[in-house]
Backbone bond lengths (Angstrom), bond angles and torsions (degrees), N, CA, C in turn:
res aa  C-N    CA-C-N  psi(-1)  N-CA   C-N-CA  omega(-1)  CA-C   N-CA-C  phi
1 X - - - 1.449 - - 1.527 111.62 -
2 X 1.543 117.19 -1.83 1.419 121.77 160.77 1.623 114.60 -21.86
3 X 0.969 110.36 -61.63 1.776 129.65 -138.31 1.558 87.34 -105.96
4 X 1.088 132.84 -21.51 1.692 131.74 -171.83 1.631 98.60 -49.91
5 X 1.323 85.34 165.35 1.723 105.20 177.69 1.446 103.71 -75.82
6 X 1.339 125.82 -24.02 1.445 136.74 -168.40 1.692 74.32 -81.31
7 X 0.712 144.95 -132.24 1.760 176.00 84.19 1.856 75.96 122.87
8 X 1.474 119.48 -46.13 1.833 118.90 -156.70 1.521 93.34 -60.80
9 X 1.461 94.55 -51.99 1.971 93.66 -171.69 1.428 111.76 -70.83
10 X 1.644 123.66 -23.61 1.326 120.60 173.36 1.575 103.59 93.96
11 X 1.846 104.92 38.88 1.671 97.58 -174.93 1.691 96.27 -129.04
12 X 1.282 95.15 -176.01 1.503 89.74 -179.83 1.826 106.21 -111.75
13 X 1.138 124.45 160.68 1.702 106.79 -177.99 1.201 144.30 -96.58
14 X 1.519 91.78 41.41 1.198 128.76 162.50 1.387 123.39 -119.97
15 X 1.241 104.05 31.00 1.663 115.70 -177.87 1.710 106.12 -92.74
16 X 1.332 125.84 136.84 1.256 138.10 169.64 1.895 110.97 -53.23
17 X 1.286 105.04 151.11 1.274 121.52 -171.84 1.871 88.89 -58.70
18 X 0.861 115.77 -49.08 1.643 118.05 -166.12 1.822 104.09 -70.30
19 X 1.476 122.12 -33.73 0.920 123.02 177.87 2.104 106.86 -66.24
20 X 0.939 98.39 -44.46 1.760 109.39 177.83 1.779 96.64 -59.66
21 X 1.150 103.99 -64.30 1.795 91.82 171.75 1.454 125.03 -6.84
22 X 1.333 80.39 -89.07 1.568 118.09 -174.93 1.516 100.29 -46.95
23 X 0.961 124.43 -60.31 2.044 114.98 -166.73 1.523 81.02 -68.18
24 X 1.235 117.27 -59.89 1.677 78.84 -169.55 1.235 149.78 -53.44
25 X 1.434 91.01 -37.10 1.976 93.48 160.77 1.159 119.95 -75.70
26 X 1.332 124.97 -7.51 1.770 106.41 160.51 1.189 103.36 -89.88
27 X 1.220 141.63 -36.45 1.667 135.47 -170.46 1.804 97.99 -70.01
28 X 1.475 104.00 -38.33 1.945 90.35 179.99 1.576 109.77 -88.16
29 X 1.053 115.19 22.17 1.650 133.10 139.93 0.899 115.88 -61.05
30 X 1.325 100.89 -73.38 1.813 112.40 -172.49 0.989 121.41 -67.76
31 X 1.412 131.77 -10.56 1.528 116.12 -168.45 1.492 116.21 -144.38
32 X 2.003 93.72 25.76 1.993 101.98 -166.12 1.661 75.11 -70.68
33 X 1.532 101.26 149.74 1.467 116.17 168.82 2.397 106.80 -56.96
34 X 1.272 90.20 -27.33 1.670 76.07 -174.49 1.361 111.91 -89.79
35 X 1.267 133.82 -19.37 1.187 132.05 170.45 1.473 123.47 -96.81
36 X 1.482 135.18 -7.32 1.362 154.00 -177.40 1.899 99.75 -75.97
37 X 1.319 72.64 145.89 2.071 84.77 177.30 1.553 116.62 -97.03
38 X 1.691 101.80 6.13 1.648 126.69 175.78 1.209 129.73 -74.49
39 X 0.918 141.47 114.05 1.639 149.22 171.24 1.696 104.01 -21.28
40 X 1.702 120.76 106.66 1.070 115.60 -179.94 1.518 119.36 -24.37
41 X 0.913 110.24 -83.35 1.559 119.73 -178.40 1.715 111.28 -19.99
42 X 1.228 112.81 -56.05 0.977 113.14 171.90 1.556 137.37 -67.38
43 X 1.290 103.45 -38.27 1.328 113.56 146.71 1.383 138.07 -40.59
44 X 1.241 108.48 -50.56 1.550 121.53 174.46 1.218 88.76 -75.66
45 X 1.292 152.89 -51.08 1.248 121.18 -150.70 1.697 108.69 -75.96
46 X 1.367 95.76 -21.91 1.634 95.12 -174.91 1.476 123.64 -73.03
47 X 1.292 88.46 -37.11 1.477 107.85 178.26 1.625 102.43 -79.74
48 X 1.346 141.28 7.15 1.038 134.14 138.76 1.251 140.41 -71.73
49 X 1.213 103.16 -34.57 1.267 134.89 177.96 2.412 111.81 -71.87
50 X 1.137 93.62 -22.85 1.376 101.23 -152.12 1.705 76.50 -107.09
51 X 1.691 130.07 -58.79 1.409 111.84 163.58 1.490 127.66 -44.07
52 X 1.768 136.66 -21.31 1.325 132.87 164.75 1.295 96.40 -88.95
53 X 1.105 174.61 -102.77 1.222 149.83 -147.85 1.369 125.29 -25.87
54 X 1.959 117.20 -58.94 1.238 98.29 172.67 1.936 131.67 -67.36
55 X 1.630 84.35 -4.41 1.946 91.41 -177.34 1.126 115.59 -69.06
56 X 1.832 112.06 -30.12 1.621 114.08 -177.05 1.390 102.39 -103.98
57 X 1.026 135.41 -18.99 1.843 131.67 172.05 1.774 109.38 -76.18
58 X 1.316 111.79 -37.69 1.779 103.13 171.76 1.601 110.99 -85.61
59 X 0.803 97.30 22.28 1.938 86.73 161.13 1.613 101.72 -157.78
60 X 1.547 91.35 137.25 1.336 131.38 -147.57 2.011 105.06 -54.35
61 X 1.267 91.93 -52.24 1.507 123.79 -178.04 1.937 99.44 -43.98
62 X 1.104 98.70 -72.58 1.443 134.84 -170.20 1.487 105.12 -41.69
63 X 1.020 82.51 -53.86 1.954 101.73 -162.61 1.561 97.80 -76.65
64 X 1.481 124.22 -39.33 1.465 121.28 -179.08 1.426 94.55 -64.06
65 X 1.157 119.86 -45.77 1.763 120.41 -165.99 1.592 107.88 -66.29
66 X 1.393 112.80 -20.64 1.266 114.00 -175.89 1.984 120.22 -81.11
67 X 1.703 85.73 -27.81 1.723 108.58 -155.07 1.857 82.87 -76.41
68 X 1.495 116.77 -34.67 1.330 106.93 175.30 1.359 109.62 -67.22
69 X 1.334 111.77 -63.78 1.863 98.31 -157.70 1.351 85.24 -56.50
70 X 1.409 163.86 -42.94 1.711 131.94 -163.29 1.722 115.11 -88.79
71 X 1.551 93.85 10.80 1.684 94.69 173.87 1.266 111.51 85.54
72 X 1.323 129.55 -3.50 1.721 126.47 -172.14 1.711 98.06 -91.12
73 X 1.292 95.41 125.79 1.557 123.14 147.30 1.457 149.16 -52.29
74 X 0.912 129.58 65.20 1.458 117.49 -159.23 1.934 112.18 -66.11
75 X 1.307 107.22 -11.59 1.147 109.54 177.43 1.502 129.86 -103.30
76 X 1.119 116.50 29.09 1.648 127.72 147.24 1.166 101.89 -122.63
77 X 1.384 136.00 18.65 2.064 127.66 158.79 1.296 94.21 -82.92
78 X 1.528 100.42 128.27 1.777 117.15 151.53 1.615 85.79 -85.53
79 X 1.523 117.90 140.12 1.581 109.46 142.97 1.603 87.12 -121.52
80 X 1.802 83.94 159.03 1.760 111.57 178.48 1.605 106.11 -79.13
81 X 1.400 78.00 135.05 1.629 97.97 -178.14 1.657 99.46 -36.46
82 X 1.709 108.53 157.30 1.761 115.55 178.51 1.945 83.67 -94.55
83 X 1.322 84.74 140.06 1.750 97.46 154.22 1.709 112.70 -102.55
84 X 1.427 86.80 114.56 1.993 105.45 177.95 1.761 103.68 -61.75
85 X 1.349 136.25 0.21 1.012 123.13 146.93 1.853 139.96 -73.09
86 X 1.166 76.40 -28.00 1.665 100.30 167.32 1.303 127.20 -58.78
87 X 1.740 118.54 -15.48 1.477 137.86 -178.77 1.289 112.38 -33.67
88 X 1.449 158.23 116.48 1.226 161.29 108.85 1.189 101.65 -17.15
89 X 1.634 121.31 113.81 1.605 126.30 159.09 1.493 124.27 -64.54
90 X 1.126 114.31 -5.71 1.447 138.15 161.37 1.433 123.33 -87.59
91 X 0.964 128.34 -20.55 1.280 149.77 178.11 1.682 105.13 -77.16
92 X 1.117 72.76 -85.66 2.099 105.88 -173.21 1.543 102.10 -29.38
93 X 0.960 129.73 -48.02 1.408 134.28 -169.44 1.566 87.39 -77.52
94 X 1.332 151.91 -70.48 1.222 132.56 -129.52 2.181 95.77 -129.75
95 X 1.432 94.30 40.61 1.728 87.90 173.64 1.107 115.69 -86.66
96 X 1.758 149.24 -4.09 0.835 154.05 -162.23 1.394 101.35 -67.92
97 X 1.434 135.68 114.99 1.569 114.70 -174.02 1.549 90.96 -106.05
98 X 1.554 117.38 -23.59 2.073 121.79 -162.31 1.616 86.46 -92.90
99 X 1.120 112.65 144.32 1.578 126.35 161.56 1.350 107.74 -63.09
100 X 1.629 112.90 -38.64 1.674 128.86 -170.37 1.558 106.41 -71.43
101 X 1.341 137.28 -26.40 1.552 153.68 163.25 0.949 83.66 -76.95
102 X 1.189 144.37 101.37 1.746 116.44 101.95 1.379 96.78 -170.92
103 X 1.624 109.22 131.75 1.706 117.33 170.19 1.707 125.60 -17.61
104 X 1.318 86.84 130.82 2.083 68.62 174.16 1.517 127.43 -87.93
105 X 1.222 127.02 167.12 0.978 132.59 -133.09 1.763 102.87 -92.99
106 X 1.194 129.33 -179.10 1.258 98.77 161.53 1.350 119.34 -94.70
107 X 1.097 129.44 -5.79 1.679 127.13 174.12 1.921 90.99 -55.21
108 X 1.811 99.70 -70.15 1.558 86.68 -172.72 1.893 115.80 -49.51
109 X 0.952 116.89 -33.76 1.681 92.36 178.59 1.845 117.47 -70.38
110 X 1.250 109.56 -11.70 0.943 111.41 172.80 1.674 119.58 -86.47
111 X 1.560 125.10 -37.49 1.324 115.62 146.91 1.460 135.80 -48.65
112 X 1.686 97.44 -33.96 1.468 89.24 178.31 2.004 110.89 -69.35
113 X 1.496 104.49 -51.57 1.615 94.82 174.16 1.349 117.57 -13.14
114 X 1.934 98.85 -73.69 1.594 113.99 -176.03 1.457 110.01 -34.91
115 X 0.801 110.87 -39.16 1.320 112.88 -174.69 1.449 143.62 -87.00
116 X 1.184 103.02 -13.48 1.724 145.30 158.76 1.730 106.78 -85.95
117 X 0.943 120.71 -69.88 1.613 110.76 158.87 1.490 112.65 -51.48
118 X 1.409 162.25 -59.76 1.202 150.80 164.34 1.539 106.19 -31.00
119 X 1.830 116.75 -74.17 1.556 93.54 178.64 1.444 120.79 -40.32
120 X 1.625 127.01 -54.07 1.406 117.44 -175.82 1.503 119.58 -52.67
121 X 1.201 110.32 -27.66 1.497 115.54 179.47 1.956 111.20 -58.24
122 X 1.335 104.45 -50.15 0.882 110.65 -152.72 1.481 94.20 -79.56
123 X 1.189 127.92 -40.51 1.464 148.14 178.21 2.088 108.77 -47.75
124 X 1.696 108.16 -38.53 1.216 113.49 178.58 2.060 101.02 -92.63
125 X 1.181 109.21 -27.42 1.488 93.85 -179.67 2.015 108.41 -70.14
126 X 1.762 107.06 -28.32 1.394 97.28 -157.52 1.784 95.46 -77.08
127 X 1.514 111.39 -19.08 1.708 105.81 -174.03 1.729 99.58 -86.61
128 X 1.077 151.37 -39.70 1.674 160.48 115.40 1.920 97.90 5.01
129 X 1.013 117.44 -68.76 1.536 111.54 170.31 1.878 109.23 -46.03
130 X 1.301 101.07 -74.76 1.540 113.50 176.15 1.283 111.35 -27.96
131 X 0.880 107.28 -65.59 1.901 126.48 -178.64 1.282 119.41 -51.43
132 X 1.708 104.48 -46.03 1.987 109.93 172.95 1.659 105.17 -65.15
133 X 1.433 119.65 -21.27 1.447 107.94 -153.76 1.111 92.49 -98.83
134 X 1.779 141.09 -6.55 1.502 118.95 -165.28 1.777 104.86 100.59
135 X 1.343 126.84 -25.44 1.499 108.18 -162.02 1.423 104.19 -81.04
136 X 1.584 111.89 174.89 1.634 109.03 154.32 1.256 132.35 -59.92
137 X 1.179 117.45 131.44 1.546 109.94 171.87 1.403 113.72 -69.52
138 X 1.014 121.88 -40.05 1.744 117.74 -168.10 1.831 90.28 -129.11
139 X 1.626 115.40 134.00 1.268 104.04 171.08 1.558 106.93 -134.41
């Protein structure tokens, strides 16, 4: 488990989606080739290495597919409850790592309306048609 993607970020694999965050943005601190005190080459390579780890550990899919091929279990980990005092105000605002998590926005509640009023619209013009011509509305 030297070489694991767990071992690159320096977590264990049972670390929370928010915990994987976090090492990564301090480790892609440390080791962006333009700000590092490291021999390009080396730099980039690390910092390559440390961008494919967090690509397959932040998504959900990926990371289950991964926890198999290295044999890890997620289902004999107890983890300890999170304490909601512990919140990072930096965090909190931007933890959403799934597009599929997270509240919608208000533009989307506002497309969806539009769009809920259009079906009804269309729904009162096609019985309004029915109705001008003589047919049944409901048969």
């Amino acid at each position: 488990m030297l070489n694991s993607h767990y071992a690159i970020l320096g977590l264990h694999p049972s670390a929370s989606p928010l915990e994987i965050r976090r090492a990564y943005r301090d480790l892609s601190k440390r080791f962006h080739p333009d700000t590092t005190q490291l021999a390009p080459d080396l730099a980039t390579a690390k910092f390559q290495r440390l961008n494919e780890a967090y690509g397959i550990l932040s998504h959900p899919e990926k990371r289950a597919l991964y926890d198999l091929k290295i044999g890890y279990s997620r289902y004999n980990v107890i983890q300890a409850p999170v304490d909601p005092r512990q919140t990072d105000a930096q965090d909190s605002k931007s933890a959403y790592l799934d597009a599929t998590d997270r509240p919608l926005s208000a533009g989307e509640i506002f497309a969806l309306a539009l769009l809920s009023l259009t079906l009804l619209g269309c729904l009162g013009l096609a019985f309004l048609m029915a109705w001008l011509r003589g047919e049944p509305l409901l048969s």
